[in-house]
C-alpha positions in Angstrom: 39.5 -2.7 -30.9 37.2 -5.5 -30.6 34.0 -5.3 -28.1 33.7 -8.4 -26.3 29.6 -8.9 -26.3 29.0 -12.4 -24.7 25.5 -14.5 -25.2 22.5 -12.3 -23.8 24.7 -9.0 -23.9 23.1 -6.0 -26.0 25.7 -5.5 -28.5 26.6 -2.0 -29.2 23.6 -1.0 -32.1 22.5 2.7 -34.0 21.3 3.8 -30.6 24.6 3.5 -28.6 26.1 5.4 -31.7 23.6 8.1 -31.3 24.3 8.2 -27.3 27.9 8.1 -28.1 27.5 11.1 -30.5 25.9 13.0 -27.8 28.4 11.9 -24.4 30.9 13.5 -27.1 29.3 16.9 -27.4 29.5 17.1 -23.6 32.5 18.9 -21.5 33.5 16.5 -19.4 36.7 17.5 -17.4 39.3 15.2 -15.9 38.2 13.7 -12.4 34.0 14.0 -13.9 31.8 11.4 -11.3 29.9 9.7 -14.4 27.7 6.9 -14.3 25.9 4.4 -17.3 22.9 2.7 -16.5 22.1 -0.4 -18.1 25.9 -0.5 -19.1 25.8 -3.9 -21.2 29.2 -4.3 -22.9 30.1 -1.1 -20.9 31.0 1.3 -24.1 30.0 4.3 -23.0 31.2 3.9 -19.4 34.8 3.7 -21.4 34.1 6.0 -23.6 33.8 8.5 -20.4 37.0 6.8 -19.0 38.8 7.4 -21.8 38.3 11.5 -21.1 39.7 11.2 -17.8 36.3 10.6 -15.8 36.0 8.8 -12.5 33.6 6.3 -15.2 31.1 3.6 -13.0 28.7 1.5 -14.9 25.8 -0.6 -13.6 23.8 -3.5 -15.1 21.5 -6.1 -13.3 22.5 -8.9 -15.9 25.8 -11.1 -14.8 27.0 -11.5 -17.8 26.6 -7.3 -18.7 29.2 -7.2 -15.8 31.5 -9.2 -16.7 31.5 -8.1 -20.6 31.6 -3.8 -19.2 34.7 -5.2 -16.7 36.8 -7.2 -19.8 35.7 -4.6 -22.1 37.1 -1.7 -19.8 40.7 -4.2 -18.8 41.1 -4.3 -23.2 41.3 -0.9 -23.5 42.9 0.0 -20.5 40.1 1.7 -18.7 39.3 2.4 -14.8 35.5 1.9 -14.7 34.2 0.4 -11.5 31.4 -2.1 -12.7 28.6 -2.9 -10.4 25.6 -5.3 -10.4 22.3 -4.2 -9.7 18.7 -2.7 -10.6 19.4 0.8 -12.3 21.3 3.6 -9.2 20.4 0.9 -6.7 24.1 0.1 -6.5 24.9 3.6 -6.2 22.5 4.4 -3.6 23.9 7.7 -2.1 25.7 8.7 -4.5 25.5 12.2 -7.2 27.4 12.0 -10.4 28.1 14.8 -13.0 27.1 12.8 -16.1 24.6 10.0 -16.3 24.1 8.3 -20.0 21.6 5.4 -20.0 20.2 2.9 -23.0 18.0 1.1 -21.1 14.9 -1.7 -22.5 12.7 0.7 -24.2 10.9 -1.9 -26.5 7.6 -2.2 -26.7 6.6 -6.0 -26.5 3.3 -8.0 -26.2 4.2 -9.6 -22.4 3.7 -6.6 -19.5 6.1 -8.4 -17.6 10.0 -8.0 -18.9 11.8 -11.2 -19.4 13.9 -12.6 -16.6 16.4 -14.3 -18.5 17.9 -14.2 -22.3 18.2 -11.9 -25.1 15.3 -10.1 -25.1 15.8 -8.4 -21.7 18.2 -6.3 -23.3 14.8 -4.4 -25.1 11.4 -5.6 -23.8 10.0 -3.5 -21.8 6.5 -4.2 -21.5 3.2 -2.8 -23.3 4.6 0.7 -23.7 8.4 0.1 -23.3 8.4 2.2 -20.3 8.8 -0.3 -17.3 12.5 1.5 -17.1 12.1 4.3 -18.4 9.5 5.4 -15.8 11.8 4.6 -13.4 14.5 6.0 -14.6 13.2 9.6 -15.1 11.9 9.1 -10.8 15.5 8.1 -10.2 17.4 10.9 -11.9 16.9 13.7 -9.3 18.3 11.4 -7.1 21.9 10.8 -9.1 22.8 13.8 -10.5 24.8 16.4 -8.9 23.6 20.3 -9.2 24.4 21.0 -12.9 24.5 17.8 -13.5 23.7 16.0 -17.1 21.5 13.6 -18.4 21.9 11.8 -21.2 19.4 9.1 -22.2 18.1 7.3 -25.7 14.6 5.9 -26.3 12.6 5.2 -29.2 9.8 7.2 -30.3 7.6 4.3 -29.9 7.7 4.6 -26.0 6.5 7.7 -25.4 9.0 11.2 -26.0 6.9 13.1 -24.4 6.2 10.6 -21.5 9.9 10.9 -20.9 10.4 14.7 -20.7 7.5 15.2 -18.7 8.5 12.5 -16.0 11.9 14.1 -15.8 10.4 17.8 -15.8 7.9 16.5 -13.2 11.4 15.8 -11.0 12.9 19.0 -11.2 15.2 18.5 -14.2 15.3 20.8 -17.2 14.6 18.2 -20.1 14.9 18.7 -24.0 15.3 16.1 -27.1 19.1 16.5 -28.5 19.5 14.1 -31.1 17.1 12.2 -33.3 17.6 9.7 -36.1 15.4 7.9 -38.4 16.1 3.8 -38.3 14.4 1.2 -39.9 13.2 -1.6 -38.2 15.5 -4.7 -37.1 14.5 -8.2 -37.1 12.9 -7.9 -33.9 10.7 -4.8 -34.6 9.5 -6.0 -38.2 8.0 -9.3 -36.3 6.5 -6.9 -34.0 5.0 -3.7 -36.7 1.2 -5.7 -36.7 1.2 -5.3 -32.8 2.3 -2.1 -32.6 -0.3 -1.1 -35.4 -3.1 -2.9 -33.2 -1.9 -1.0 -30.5 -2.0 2.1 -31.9 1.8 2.4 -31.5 2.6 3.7 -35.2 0.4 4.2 -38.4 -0.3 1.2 -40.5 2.6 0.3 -42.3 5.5 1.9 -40.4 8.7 0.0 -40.8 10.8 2.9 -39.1 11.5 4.1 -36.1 12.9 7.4 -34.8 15.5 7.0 -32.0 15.8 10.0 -29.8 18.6 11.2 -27.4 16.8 13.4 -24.4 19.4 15.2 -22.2 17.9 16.7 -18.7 20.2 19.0 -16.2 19.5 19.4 -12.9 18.8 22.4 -11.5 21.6 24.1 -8.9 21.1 24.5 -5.4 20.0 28.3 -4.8 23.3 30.2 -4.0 25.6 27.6 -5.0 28.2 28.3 -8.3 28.2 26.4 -11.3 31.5 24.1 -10.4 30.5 21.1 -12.1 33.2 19.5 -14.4 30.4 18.0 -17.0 27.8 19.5 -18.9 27.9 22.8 -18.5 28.3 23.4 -22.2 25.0 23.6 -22.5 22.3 21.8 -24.7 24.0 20.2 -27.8 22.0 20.4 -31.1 19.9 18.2 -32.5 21.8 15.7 -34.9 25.1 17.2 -34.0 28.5 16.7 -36.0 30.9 14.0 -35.8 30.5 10.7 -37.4 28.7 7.8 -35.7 31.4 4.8 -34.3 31.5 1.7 -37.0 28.7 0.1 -34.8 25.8 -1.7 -36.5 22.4 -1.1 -37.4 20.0 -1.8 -34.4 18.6 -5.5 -34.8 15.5 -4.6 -33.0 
């Protein structure tokens, strides 16, 4: 079935494959609290749906929310769709399973874009301006026992990732990996990343990584939570990738 990806929407690229690939390595029993951050056309919210979660999905962009909410109506999916700034509509609430493709991009403006395409991927200097936040927030979201699931490129910092989500408690380990060359988007950008000693002169690839953190349980409690507990998945896992399109970064 057709994704419906309006102007200034992320369309579904190799990284929401790879994220996808990993969601489906995870046990996720009927009734799961999942949610997916920076949802865009909503995918892997219905993906989650689709295995009988309670599936919520939150993007700050308009038009993200309205494409996740027709997207999830096609395929016949309850996702509750929310506008806002990463958990901030969720404020409160602890979900099983988080998945999250946020910005990651390294660009040449600190600030991120208010407006248009590009705020699906800049992400300042280093490409972390979310995922900093994101690894702070994550304690805050997950259940005990509960899994998250989150892609980056190696170009904004691996290890910058893990140790932010280690730093919060979480138990945090790279999953998936795979080798892309570089979109439109990146190729402009390869002499800027060079000068900013982002990659080695002449790199045209990037690696896209899948990092999945679990939460520690509350001492005394039982492991009862209906999502990840089949532990880590392995690197590069089987299954092939969903017909979606090379990134165009």
């Amino acid at each position: 079935m057709r994704t419906l990806v309006p102007p200034g929407v992320y369309a579904p690229q190799a990284d929401t494959a790879l994220l996808l690939e990993s969601l489906a390595r995870e046990r996720l029993d009927r009734g799961a609290r999942t949610l997916d951050l920076c949802t865009g056309t909503g995918v892997l919210a219905i993906a989650a749906a689709r295995r009988g979660a309670r599936a919520t999905a939150a993007d700050i962009a308009a038009a993200a929310v309205t494409a996740a909410r027709r997207n999830a109506r096609l395929r016949g999916c309850r996702v509750r769709v929310l506008r806002g700034d990463l958990a901030a509509p969720v404020v409160g609430e602890r979900f099983d399973l988080v998945t999250a493709n946020p910005p990651y991009v390294p660009a040449p403006d600190a600030d991120p874009p208010r407006s248009g395409p590009a705020r699906a991927w800049d992400a300042g200097h280093d490409g972390r301006l979310l995922l900093d936040r994101i690894c702070l927030a994550a304690p805050g979201v997950l259940a005990p026992h509960g899994v998250l699931l989150l892609v980056q490129s190696s170009l904004s910092g691996v290890a910058a990732t893990l140790d932010g989500l280690r730093a919060g408690g979480l138990r945090a380990q790279v999953v998936a990996r795979r080798t892309q060359p570089y979109g439109p988007v990146m190729t402009a950008r390869a002499a800027w990343f060079e000068r900013r000693g982002l990659t080695a002169p002449g790199t045209r690839t990037e690696q896209l990584v899948v990092i999945r953190a679990v939460r520690a349980p509350v001492p005394g409690t039982a492991p009862s939570t209906p999502a990840g507990r089949a532990g880590p998945a392995p690197e590069d896992g089987a299954g092939p990738a969903p017909p979606l399109r090379p990134r165009e970064t």
